[in-house]
N, CA and C atoms as a LAMMPS dump frame, in Angstrom:
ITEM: TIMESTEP
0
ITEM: NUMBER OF ATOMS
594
ITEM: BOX BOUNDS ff ff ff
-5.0000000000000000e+02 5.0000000000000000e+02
-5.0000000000000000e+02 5.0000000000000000e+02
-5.0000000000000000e+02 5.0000000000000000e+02
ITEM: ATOMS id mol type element x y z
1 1 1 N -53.629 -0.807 -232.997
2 1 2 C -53.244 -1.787 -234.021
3 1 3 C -53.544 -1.206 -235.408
4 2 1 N -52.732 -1.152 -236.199
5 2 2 C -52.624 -0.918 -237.824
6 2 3 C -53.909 -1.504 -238.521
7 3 1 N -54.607 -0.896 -239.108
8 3 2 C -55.106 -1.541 -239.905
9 3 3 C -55.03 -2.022 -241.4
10 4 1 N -54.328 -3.273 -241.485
11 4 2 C -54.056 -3.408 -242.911
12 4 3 C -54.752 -4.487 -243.851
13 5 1 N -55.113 -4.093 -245.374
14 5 2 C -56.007 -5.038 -246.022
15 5 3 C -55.053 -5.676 -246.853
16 6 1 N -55.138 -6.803 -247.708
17 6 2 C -54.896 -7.586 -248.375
18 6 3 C -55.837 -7.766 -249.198
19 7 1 N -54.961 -7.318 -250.359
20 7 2 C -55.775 -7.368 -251.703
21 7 3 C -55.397 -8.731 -252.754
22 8 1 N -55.864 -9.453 -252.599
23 8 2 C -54.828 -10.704 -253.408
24 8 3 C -55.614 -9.97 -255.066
25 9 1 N -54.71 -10.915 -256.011
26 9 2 C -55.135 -10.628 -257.547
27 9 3 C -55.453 -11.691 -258.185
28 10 1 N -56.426 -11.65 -258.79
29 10 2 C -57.051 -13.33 -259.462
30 10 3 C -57.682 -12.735 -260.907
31 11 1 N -57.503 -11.719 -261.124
32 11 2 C -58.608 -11.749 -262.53
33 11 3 C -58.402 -12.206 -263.867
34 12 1 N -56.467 -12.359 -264.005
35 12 2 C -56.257 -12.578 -265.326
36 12 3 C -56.946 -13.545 -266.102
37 13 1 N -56.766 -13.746 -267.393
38 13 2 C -57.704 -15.145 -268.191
39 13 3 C -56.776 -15.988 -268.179
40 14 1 N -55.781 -16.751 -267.56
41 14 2 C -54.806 -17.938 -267.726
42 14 3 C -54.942 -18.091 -269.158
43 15 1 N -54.251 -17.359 -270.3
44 15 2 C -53.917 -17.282 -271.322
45 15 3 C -53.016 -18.274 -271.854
46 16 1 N -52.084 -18.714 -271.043
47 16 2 C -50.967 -19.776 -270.88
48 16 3 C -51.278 -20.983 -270.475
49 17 1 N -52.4 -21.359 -270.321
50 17 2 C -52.866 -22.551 -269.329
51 17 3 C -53.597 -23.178 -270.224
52 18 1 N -53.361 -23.598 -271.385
53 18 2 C -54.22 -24.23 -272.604
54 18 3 C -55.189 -24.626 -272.102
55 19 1 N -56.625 -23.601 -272.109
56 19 2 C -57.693 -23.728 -271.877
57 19 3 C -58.321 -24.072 -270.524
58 20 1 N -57.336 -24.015 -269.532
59 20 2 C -57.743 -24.086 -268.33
60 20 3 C -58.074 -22.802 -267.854
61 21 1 N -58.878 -22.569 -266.394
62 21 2 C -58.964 -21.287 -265.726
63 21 3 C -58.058 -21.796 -264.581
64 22 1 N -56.89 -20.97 -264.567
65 22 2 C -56.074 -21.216 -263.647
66 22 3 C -56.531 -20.968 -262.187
67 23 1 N -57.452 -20.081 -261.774
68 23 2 C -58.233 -19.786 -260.751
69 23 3 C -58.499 -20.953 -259.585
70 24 1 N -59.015 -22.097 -260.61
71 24 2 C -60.218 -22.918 -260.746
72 24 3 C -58.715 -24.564 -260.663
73 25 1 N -57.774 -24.655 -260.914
74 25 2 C -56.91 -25.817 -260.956
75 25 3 C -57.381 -26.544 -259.657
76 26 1 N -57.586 -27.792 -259.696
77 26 2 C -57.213 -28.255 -258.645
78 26 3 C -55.69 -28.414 -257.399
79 27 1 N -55.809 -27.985 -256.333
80 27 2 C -54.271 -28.079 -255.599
81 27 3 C -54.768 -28.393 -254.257
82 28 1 N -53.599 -29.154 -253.321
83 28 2 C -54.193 -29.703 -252.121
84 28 3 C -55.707 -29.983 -251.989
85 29 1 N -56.204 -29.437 -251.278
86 29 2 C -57.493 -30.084 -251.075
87 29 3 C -58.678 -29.14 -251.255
88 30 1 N -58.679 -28.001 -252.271
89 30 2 C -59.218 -27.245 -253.207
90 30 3 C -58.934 -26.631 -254.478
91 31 1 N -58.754 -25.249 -254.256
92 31 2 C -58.103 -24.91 -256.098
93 31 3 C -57.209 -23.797 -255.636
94 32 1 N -56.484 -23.597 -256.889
95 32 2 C -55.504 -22.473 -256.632
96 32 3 C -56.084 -21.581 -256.234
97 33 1 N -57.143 -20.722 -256.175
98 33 2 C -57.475 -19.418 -255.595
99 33 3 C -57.935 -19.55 -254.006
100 34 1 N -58.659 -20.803 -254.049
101 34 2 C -59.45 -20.961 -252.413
102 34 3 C -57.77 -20.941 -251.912
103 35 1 N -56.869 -21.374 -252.398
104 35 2 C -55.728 -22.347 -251.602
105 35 3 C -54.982 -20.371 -250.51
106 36 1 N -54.998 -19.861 -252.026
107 36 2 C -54.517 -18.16 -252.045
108 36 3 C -55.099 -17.655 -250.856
109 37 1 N -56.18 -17.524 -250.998
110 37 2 C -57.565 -17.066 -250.245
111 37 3 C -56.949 -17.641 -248.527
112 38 1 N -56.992 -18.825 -248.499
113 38 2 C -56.286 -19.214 -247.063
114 38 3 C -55.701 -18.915 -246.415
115 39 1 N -54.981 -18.845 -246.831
116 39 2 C -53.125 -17.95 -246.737
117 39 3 C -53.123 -16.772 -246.283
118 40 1 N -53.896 -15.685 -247.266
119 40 2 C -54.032 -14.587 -247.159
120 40 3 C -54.607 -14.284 -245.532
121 41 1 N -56.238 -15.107 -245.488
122 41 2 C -56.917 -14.983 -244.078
123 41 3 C -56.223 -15.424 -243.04
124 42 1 N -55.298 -16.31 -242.822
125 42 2 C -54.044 -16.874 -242.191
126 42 3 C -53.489 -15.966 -241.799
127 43 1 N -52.986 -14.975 -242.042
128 43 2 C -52.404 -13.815 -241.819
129 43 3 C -53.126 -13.08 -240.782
130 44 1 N -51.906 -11.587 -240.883
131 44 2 C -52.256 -10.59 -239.926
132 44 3 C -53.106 -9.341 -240.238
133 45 1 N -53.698 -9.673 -241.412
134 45 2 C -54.311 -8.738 -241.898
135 45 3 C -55.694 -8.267 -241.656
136 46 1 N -56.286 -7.306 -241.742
137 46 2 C -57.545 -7.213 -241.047
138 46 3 C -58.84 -7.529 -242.017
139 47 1 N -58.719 -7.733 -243.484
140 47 2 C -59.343 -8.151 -244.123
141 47 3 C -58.573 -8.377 -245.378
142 48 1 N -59.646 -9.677 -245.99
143 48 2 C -58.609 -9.696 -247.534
144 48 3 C -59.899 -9.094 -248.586
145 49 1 N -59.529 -8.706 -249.319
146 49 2 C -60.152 -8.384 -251.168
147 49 3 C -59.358 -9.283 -251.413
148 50 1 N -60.514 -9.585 -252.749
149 50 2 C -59.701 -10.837 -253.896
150 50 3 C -60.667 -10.086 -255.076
151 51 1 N -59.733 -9.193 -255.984
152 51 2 C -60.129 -8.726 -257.704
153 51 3 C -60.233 -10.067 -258.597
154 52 1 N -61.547 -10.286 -259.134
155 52 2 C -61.723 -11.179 -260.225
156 52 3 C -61.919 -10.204 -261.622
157 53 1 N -61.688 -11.129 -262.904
158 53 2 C -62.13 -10.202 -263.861
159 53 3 C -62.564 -11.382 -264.794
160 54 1 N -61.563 -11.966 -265.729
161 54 2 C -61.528 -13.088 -266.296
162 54 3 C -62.712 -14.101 -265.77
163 55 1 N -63.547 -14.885 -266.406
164 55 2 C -64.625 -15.833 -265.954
165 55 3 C -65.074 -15.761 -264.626
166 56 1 N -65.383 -14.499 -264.205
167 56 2 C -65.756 -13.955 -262.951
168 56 3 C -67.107 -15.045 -262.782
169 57 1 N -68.066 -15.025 -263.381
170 57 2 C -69.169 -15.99 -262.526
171 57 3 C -68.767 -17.489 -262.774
172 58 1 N -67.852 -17.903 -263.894
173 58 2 C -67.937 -19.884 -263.019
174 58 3 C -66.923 -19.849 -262.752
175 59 1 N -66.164 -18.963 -262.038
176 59 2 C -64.694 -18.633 -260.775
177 59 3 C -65.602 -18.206 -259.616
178 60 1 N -66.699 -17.359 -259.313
179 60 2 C -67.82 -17.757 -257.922
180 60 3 C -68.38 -18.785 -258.18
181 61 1 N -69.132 -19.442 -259.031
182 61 2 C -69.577 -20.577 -258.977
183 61 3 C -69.023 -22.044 -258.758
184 62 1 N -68.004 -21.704 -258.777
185 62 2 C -66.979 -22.845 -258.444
186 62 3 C -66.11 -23.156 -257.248
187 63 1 N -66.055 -21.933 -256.337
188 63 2 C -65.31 -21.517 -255.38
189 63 3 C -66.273 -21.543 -254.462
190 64 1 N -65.546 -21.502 -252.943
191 64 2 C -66.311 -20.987 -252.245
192 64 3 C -65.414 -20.364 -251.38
193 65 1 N -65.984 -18.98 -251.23
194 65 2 C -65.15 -17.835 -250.713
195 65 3 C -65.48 -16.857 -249.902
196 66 1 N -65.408 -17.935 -248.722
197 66 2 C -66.322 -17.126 -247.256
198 66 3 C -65.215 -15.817 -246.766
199 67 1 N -66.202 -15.283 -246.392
200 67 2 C -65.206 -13.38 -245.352
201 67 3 C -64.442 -13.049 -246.179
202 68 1 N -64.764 -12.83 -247.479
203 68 2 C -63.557 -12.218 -248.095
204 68 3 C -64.491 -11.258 -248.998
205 69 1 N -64.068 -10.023 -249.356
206 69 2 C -65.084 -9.156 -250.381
207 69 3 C -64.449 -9.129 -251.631
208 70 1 N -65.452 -9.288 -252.86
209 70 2 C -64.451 -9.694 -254.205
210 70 3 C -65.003 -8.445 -255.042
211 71 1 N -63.908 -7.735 -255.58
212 71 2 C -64.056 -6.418 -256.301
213 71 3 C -64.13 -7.425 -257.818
214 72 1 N -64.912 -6.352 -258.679
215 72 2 C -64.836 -7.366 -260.038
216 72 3 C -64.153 -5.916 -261.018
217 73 1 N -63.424 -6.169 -261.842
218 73 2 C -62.673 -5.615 -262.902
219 73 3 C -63.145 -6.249 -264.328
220 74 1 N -64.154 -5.035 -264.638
221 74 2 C -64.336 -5.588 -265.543
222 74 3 C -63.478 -5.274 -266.716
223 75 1 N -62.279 -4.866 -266.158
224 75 2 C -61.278 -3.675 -267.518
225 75 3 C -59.568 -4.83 -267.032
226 76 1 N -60.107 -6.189 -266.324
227 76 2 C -59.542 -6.844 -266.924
228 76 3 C -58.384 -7.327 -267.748
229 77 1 N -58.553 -7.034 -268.862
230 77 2 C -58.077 -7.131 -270.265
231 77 3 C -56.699 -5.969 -270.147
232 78 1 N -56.802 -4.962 -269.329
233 78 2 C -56.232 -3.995 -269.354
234 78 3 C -54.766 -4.695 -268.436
235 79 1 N -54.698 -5.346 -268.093
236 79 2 C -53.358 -5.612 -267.171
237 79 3 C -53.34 -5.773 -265.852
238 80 1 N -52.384 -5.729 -264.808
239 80 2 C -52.175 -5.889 -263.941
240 80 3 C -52.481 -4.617 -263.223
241 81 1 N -51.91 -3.322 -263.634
242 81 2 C -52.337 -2.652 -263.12
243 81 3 C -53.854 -1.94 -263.142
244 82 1 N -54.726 -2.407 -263.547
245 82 2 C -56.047 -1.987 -264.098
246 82 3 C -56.823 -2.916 -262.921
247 83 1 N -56.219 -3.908 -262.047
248 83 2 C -56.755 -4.601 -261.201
249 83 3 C -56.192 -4 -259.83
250 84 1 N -55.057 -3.906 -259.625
251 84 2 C -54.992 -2.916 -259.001
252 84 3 C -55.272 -1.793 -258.281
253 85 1 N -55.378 -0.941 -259.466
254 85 2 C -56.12 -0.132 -259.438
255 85 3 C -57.509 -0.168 -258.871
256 86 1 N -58.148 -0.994 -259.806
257 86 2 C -59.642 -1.317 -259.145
258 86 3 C -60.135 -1.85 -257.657
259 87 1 N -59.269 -2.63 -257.087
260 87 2 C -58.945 -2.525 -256.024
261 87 3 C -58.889 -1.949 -255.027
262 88 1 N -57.349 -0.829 -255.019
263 88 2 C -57.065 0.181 -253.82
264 88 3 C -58.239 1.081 -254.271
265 89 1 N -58.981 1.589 -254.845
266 89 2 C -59.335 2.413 -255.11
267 89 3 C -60.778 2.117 -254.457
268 90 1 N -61.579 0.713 -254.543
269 90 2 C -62.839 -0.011 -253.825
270 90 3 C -61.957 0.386 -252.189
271 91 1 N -60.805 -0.106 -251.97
272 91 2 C -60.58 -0.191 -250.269
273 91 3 C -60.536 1.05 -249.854
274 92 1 N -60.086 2.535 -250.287
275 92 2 C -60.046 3.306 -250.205
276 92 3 C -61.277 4.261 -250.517
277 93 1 N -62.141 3.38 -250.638
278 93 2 C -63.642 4.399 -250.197
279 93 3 C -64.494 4.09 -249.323
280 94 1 N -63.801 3.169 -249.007
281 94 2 C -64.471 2.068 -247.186
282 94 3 C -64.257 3.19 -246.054
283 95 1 N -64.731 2.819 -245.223
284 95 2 C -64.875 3.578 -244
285 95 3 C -63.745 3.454 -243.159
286 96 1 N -63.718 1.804 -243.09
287 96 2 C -62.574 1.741 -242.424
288 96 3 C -61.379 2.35 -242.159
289 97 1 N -60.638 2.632 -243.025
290 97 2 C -59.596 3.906 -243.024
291 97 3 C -58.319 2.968 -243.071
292 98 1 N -58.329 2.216 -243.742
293 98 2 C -56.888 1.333 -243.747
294 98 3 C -55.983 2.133 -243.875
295 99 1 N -54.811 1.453 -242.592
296 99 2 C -53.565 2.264 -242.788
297 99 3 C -52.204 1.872 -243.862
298 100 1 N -52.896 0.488 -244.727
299 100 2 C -52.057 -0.158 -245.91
300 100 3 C -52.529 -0.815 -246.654
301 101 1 N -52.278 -1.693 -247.697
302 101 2 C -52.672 -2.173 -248.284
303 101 3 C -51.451 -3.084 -248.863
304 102 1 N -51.543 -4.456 -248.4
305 102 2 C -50.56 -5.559 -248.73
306 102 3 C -51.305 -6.341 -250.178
307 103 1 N -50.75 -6.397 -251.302
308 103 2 C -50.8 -6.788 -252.823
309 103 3 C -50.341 -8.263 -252.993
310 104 1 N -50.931 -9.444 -253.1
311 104 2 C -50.557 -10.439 -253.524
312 104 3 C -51.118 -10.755 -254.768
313 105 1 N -50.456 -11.955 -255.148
314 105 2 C -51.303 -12.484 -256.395
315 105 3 C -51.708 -14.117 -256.014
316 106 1 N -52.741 -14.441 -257.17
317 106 2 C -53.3 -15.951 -256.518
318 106 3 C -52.439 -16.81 -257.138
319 107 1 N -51.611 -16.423 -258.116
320 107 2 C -51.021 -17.292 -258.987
321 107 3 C -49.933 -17.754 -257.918
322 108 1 N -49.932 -17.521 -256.769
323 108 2 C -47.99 -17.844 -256.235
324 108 3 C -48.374 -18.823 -255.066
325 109 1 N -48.957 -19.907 -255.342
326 109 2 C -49.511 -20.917 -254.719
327 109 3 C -48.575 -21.3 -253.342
328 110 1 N -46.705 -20.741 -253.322
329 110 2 C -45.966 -21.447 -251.86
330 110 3 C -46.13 -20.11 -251.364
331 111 1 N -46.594 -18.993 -251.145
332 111 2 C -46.541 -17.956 -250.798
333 111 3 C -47.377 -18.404 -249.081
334 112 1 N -47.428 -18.137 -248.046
335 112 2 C -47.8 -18.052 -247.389
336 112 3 C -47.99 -17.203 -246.398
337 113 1 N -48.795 -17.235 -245.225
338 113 2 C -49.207 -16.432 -244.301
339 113 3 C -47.81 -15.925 -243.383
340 114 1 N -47.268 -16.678 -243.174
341 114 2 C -45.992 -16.824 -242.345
342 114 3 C -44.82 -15.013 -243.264
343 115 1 N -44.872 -15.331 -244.703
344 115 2 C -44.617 -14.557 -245.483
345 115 3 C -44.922 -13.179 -245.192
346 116 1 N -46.421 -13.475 -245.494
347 116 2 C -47.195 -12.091 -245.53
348 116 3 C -46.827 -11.307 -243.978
349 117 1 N -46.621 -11.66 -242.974
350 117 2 C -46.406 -11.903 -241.728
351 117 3 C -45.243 -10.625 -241.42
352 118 1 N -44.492 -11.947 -242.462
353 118 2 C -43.076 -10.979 -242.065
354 118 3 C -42.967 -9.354 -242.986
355 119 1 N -43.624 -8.933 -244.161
356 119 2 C -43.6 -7.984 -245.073
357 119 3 C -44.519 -7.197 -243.749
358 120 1 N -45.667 -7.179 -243.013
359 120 2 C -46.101 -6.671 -242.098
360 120 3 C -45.332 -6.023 -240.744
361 121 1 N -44.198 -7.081 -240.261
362 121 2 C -43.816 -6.628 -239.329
363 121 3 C -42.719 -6.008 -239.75
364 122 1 N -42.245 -6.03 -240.849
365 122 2 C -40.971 -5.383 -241.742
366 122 3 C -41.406 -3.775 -241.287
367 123 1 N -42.793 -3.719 -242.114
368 123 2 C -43.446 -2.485 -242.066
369 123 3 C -43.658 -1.817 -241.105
370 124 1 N -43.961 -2.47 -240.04
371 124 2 C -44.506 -1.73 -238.765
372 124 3 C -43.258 -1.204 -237.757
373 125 1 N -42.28 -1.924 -237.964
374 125 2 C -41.128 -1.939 -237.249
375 125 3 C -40.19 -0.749 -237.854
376 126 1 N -40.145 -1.047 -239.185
377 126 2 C -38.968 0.04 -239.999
378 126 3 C -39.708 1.318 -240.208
379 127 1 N -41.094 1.542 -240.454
380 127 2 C -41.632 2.877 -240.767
381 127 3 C -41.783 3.142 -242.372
382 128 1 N -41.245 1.977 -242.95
383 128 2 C -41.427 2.099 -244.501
384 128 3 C -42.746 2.271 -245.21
385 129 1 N -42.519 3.386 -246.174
386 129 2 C -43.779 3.139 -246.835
387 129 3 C -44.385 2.478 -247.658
388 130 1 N -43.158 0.955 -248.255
389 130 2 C -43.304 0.208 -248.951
390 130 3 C -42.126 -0.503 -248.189
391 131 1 N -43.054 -2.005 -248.367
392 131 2 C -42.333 -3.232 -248.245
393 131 3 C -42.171 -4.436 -249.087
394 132 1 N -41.587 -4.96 -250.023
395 132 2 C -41.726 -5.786 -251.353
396 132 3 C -40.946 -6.79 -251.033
397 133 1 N -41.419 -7.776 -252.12
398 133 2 C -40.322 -9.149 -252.123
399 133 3 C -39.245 -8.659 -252.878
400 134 1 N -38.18 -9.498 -252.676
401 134 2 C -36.89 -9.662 -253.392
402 134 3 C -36.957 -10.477 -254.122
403 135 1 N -37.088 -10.398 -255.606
404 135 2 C -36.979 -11.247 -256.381
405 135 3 C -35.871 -11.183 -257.267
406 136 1 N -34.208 -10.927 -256.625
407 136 2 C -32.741 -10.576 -257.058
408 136 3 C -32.555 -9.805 -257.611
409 137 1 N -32.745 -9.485 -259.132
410 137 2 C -32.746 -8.424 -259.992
411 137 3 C -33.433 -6.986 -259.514
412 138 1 N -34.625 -7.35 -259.124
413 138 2 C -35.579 -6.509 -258.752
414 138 3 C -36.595 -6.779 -257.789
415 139 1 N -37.649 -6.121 -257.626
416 139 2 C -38.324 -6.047 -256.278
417 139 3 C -40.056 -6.604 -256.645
418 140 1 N -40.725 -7.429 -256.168
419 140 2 C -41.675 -7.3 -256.563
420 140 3 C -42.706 -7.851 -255.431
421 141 1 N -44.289 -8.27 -256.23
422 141 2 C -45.302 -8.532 -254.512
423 141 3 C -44.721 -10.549 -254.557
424 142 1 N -45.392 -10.438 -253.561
425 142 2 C -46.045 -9.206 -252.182
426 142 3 C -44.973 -8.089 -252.1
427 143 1 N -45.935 -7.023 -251.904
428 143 2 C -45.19 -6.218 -251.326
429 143 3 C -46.483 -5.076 -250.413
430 144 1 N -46.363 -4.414 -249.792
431 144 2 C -46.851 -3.414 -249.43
432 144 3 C -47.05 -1.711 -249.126
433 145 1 N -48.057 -1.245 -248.905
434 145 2 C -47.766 -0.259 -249.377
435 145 3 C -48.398 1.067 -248.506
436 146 1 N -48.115 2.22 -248.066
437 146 2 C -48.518 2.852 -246.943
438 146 3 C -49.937 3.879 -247.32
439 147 1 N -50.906 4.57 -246.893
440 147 2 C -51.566 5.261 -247.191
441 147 3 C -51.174 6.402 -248.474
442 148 1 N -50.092 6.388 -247.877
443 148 2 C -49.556 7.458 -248.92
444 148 3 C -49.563 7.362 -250.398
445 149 1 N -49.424 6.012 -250.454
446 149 2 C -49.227 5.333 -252.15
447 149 3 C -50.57 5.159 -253.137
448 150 1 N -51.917 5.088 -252.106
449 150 2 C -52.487 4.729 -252.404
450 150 3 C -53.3 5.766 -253.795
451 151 1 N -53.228 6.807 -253.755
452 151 2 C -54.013 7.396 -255.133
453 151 3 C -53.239 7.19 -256.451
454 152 1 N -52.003 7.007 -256.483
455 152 2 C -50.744 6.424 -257.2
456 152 3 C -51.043 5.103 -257.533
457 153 1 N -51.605 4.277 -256.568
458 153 2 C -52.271 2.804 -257.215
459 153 3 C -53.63 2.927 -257.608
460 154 1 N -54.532 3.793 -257.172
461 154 2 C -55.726 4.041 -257.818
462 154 3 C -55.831 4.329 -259.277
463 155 1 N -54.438 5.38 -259.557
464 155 2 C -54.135 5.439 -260.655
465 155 3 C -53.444 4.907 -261.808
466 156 1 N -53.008 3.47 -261.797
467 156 2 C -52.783 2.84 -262.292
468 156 3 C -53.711 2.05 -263.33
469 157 1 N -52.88 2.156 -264.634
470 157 2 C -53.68 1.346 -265.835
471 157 3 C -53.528 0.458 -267.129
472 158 1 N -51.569 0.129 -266.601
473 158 2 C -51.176 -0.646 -267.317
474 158 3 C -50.42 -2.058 -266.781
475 159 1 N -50.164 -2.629 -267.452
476 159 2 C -49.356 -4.233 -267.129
477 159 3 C -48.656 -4.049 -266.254
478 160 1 N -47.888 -3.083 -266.079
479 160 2 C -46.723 -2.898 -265.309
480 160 3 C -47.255 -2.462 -263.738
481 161 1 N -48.524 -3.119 -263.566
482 161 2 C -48.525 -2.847 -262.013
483 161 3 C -47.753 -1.857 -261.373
484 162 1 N -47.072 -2.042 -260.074
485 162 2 C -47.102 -1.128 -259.286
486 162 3 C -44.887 -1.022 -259.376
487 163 1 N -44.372 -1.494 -260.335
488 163 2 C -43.385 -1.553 -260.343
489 163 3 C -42.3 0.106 -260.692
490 164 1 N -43.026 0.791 -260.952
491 164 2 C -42.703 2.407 -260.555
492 164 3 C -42.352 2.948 -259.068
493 165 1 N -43.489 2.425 -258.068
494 165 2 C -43.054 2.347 -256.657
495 165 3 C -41.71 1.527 -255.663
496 166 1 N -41.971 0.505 -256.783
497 166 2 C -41.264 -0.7 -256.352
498 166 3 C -39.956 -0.372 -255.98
499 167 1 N -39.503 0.258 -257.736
500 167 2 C -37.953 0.38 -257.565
501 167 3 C -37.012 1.742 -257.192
502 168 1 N -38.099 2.162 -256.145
503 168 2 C -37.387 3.461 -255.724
504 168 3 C -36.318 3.095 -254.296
505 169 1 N -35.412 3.564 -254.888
506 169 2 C -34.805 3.224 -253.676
507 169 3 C -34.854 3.439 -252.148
508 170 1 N -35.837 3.485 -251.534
509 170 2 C -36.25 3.438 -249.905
510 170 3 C -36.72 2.649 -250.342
511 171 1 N -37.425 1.921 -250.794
512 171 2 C -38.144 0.461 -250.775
513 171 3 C -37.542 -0.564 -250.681
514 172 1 N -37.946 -1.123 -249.155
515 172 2 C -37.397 -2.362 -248.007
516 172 3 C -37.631 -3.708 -248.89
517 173 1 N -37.134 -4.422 -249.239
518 173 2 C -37.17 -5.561 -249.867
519 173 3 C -36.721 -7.008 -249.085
520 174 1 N -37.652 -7.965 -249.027
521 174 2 C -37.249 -9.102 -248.256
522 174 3 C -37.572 -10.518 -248.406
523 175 1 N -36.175 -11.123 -248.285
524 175 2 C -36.112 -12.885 -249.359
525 175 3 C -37.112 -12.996 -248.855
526 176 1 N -38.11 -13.974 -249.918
527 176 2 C -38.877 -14.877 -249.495
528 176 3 C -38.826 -16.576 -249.739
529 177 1 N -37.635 -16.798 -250.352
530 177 2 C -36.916 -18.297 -250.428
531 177 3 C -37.715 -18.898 -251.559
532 178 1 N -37.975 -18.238 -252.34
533 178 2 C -38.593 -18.699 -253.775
534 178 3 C -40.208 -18.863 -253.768
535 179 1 N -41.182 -18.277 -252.345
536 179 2 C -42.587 -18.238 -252.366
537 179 3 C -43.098 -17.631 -253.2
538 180 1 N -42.173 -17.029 -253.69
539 180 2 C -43.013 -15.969 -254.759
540 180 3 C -43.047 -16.672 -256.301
541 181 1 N -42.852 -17.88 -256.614
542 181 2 C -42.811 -17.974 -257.098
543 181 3 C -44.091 -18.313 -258.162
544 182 1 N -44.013 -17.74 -259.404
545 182 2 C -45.277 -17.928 -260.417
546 182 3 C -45.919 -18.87 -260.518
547 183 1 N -47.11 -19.952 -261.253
548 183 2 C -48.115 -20.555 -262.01
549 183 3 C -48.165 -20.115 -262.874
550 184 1 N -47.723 -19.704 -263.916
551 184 2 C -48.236 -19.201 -265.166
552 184 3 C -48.579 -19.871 -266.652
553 185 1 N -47.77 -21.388 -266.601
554 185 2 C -48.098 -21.867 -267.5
555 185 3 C -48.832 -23.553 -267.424
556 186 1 N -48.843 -24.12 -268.394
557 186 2 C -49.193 -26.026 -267.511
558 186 3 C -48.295 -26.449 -267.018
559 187 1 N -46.9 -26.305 -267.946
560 187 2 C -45.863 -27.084 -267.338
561 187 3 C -45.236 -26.452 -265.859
562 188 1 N -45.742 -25.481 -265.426
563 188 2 C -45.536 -24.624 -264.269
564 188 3 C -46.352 -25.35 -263.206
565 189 1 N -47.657 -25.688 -263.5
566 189 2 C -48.513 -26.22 -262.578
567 189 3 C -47.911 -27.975 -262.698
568 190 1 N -47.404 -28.118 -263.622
569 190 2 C -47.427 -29.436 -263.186
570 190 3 C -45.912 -29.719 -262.519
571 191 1 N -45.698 -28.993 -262.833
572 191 2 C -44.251 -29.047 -261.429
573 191 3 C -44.498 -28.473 -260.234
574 192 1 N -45.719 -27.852 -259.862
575 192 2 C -46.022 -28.016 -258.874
576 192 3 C -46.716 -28.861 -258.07
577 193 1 N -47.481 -30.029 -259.089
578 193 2 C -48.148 -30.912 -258.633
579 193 3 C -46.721 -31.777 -258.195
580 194 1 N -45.897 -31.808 -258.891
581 194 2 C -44.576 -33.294 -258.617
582 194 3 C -43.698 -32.434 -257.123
583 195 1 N -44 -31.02 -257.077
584 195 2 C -43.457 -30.467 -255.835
585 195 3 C -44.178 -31.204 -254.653
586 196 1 N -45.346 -31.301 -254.309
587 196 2 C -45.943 -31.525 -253.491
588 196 3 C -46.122 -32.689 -253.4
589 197 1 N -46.043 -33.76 -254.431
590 197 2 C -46.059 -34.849 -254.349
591 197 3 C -44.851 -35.59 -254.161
592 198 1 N -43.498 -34.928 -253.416
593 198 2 C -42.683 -35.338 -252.817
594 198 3 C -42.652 -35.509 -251.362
């Protein structure tokens, strides 16, 4: 059996979220990150990481976030890919010897296990060394990514995450019916509160 980790992403400062920590929102019957966190362990994965950076101690103090190991970034500030980075680069000095590393973010609250599921068996089945969402225009996470990629994400240190890999053309891309979709602002979260409250 493959061994693959799941790295979800939580560190940004919800900059857009007038003064909220988006981390920390209330949703179903905890907060957006525990909700992430679920999902992720739901899955087929053999362990999750979750990168904090942004209000890293009252985002643990507020959470509770059993079996999961949380890398802290304190470079943050630096983007998407600077978490990333910090990341593959913690999983890739483990013993374990992961044979991938599947990339989510906490912000994509319909994303689910079922999801992550299928980007896994995409992978295992086709031989790809990357597997990404389809997000029409272009390709983005979840997506995943093979041993091979990994010093290429270690090395990463700007906003633009891992979207250099993304759009090479061998990279398997697959609908996910709008799970991927963002949280990024209030009026974002609060259409997700009137989603669920249908």
């Amino acid at each position: 059996m493959q061994k693959i980790a799941l790295l979800l992403l939580a560190a940004g400062a919800s900059s857009r979220m007038k003064d909220h920590i988006k981390q920390l929102l209330p949703y179903k019957d905890s907060t957006l990150l525990e909700h992430a966190v679920k999902n992720a362990k739901s899955s087929k994965v053999a362990e999750v990481f979750v990168v904090l950076g942004a209000n890293y101690d009252t985002i643990l103090a507020a959470t509770t976030l059993k079996k999961v190991s949380i890398v802290r970034n304190e470079e943050w500030h630096l983007g998407l890919g600077s978490s990333i980075a910090k990341g593959v680069e913690y999983i890739g000095s483990l013993s374990q010897n992961y044979e991938a590393i599947l990339i989510g973010l906490a912000d994509q609250p319909l994303m689910d296990a079922t999801f992550y599921n299928q980007l896994i068996t995409s992978y295992q089945e086709t031989k790809s060394d990357c597997v990404a969402t389809n997000y029409g225009s272009k390709k983005g996470v979840p997506a995943l990514f093979s041993k091979k990629h990994f010093s290429i994400l270690a090395g990463l240190n700007q906003d633009s995450g891992a979207q250099k890999l993304l759009i090479d053309k061998n990279t398997l891309s697959i609908d996910s019916a709008a799970k991927h979709t963002d949280i990024d602002t209030w009026e974002d979260y609060q259409w997700l509160l009137n989603k669920i409250a249908q």
